[in-house]
C-alpha positions as CSV (number, residue, x, y, z in Angstrom):
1,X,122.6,128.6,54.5
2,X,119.9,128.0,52.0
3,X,118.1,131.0,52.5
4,X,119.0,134.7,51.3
5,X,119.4,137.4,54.9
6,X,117.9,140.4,54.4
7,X,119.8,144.1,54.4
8,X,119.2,147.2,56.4
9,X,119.9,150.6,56.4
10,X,119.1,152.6,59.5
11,X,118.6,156.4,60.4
12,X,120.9,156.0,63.7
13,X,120.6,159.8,64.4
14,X,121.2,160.3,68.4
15,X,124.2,158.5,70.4
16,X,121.5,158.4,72.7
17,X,119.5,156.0,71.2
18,X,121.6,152.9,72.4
19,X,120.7,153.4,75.8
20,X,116.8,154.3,74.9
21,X,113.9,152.8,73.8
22,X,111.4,154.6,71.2
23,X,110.0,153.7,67.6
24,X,113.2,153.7,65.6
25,X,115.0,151.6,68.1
26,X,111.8,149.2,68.3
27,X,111.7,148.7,64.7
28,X,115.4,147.9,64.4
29,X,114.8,144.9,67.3
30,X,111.8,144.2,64.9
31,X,113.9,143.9,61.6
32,X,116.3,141.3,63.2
33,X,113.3,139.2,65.4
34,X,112.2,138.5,62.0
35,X,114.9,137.8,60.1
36,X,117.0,134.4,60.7
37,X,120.0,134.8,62.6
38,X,123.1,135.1,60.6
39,X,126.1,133.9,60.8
40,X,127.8,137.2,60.5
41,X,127.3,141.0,60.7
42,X,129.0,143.5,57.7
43,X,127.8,146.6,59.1
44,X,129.0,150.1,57.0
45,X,129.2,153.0,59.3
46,X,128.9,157.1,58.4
47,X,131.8,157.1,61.2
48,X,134.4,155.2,59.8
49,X,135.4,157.9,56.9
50,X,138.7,157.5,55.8
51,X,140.2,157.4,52.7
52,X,140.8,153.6,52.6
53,X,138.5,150.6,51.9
54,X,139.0,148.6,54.6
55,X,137.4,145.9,56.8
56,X,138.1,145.1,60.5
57,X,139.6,141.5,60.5
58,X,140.4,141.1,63.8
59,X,139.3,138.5,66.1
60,X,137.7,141.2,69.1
61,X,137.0,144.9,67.7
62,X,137.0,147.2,70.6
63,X,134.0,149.0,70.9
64,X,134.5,152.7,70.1
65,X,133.2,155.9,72.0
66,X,133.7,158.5,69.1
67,X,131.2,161.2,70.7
68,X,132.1,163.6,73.5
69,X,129.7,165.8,75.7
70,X,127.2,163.0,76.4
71,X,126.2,161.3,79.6
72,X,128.7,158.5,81.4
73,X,126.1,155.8,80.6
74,X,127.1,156.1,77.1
75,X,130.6,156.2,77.5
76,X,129.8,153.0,79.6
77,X,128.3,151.1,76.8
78,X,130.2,147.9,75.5
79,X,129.2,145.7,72.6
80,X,132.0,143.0,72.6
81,X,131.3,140.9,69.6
82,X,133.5,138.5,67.9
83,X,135.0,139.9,64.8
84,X,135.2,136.8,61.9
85,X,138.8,137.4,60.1
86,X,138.1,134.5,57.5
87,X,135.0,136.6,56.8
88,X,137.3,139.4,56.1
89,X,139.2,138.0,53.9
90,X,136.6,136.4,51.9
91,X,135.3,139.9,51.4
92,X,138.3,140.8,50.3
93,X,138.1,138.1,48.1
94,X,134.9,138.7,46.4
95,X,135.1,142.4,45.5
96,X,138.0,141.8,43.6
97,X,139.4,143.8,41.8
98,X,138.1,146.8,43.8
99,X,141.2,146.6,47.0
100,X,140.0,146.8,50.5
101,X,142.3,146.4,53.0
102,X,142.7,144.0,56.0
103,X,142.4,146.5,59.1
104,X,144.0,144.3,62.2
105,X,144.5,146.5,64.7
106,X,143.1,150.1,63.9
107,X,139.8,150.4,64.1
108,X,136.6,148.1,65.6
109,X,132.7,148.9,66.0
110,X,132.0,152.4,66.4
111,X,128.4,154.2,67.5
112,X,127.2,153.9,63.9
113,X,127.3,150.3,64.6
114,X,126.8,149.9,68.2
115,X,124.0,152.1,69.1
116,X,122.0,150.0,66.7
117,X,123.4,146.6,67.4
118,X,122.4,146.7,71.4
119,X,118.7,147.1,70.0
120,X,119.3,144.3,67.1
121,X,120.9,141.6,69.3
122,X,121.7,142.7,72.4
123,X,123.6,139.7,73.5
124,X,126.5,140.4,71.4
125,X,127.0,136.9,69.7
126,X,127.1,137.3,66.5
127,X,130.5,138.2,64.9
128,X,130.2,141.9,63.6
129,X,132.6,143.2,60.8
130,X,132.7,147.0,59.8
131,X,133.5,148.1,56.1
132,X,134.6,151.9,55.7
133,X,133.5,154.8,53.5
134,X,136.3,155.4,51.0
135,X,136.0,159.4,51.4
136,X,137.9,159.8,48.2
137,X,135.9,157.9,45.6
138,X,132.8,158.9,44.4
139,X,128.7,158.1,44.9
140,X,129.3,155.2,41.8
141,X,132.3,153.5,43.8
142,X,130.2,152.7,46.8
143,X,126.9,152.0,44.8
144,X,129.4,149.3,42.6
145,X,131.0,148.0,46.0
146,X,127.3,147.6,47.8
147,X,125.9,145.5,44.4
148,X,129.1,143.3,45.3
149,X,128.4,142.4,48.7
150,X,125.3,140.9,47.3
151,X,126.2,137.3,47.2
152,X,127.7,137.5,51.1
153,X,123.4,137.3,51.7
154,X,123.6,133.8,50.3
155,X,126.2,133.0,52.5
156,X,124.2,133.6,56.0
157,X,125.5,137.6,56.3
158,X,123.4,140.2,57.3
159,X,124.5,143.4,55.7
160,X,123.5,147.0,57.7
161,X,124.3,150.2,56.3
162,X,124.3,152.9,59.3
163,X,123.8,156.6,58.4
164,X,121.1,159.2,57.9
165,X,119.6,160.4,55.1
166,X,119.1,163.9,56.1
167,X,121.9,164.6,58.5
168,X,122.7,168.5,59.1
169,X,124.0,168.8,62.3
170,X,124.6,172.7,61.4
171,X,120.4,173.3,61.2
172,X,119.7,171.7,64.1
173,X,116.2,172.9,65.8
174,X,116.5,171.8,69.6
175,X,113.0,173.3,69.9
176,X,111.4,170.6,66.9
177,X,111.6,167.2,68.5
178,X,110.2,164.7,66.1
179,X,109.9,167.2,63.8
180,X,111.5,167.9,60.3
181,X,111.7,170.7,58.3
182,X,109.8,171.0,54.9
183,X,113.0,170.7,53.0
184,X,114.1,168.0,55.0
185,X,110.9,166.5,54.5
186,X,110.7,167.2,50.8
187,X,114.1,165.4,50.4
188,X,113.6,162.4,52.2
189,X,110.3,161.7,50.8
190,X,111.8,162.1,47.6
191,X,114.7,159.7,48.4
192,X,112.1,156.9,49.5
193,X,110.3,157.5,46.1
194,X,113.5,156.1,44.4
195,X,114.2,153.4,47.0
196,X,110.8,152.0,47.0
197,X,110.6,152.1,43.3
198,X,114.4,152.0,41.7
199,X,116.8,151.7,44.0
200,X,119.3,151.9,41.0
201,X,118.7,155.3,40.0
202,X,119.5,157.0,43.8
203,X,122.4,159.0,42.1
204,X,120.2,161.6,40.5
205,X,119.1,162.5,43.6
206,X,122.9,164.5,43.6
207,X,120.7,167.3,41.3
208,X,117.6,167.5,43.8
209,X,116.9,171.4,44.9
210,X,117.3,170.1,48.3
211,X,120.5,167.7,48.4
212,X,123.6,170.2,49.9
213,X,121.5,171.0,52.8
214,X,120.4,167.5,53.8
215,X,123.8,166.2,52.3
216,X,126.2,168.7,53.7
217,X,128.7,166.0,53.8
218,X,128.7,162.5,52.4
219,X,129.6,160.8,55.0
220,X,126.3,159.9,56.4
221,X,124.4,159.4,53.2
222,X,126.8,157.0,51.3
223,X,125.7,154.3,53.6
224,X,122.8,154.7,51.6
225,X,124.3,153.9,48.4
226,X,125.7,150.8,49.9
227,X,121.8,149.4,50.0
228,X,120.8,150.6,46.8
229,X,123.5,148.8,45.0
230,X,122.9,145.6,46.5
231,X,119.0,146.1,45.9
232,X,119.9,146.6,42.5
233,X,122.1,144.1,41.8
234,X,119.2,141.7,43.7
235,X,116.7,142.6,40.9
236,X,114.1,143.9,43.8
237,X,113.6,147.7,46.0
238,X,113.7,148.6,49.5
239,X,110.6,148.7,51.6
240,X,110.6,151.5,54.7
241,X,111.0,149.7,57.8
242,X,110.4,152.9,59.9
243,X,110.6,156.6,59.1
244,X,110.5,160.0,61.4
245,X,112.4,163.0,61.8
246,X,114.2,164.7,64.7
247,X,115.6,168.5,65.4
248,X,114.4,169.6,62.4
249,X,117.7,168.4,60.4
250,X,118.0,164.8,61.1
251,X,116.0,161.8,59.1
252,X,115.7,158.5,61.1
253,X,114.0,156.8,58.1
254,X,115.3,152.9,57.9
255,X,114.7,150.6,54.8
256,X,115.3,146.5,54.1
257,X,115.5,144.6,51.5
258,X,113.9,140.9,51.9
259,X,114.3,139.5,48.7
């Protein structure tokens, strides 16, 4: 392809949100109505945590249901892309010499992925990779690995990074729907600072006053990183597709990168 796909991160927050239709789920429709279609999707879920780098490289990932105490309709949901195993591989390929492994059989397209994707392209043909969160390495690691995926834009892939930036389930506020805290606030307005500016220097956010209770774990946050790198290494910053909060805890704030 001779033009460059845009990248994404998205706030995916609520299960829920694949089978609804607000704001956030609007504006991720929006991001890919505007973009070109790609030939492939590499999409780095918060959900797939392990302490591997691996990519799915089988030919039909199974959609995943990794969520309990929600309504059947979710449970009911199925996304049946195409995986793309020479896509895999070429991944593998490219990052060299940082390993990732060829996952076969194990996992396929979790919620991360799926709750987004129905909004994105809800017909479900376009071939969608996922790429895990090494849990063992550190914030640099997956900054390095996201500035690497760079040049698979060139080749027709859109890259998503699915997470949260503020994501503490444990200070959830059922009673403050669409509503965040003022720390959560203060942190995620401080995190957009950086990616609207210089994406590059996200790591010293690890030092803000505010980063253990929007960051309890990495898990949804490294996503993040995975965007910043490749802004980075793209010479250009993120711009805020849409931003929000819910229950007090949760960011839904999304970025792209166009350039």
């Amino acid at each position: 392809m001779s033009i460059t796909l845009p990248a994404a991160f998205v706030g995916h927050g609520n299960p829920m949100n694949a089978l609804e239709h607000n704001r956030y789920t609007d504006a991720w429709a929006n991001f890919a109505a505007t973009a070109e279609r790609p030939a492939a999707l590499l999409v780095v879920s918060a959900h797939w945590f392990v302490n591997i780098t691996a990519v799915t490289a089988m030919r039909a990932p199974r959609t995943i249901h990794d969520f309990y105490g929600f309504p059947q309709a979710l449970f009911d949901v199925q996304y049946p892309a195409p995986g793309d195993p020479d896509l895999a591989r070429r991944i593998v390929d490219l990052v060299e010499p940082t390993y990732v492994g060829l996952d076969e059989d194990s996992w396929g397209l979790d919620h991360g992925t799926w709750s987004v994707l129905t909004h994105m392209y809800p017909l479900a043909d376009v071939p969608v990779l996922q790429l895990s969160i090494n849990a063992s390495l550190p914030f640099d690691y997956h900054f390095e690995l996201g500035a690497k995926l760079h040049e698979l834009r060139d080749d027709g892939v859109l890259i998503l990074a699915s997470g949260n930036v503020v994501h503490n389930l444990g200070l959830i506020d059922w009673a403050s729907p669409g509503r965040g805290a003022p720390w959560a606030q203060q942190f995620d307005d401080d995190v957009r600072a950086v990616m609207t500016s210089d994406p590059g220097a996200l790591a010293r956010l690890s030092s803000h006053e505010h980063f253990n209770r929007a960051v309890p774990t990495p898990d949804h946050y490294l996503p993040l990183a995975y965007l910043a790198g490749l802004a980075s290494a793209a010479g250009t910053r993120a711009s805020t597709m849409v931003d929000g909060y819910e229950m007090g805890s949760l960011s839904m704030t999304a970025y792209e990168v166009r350039a």
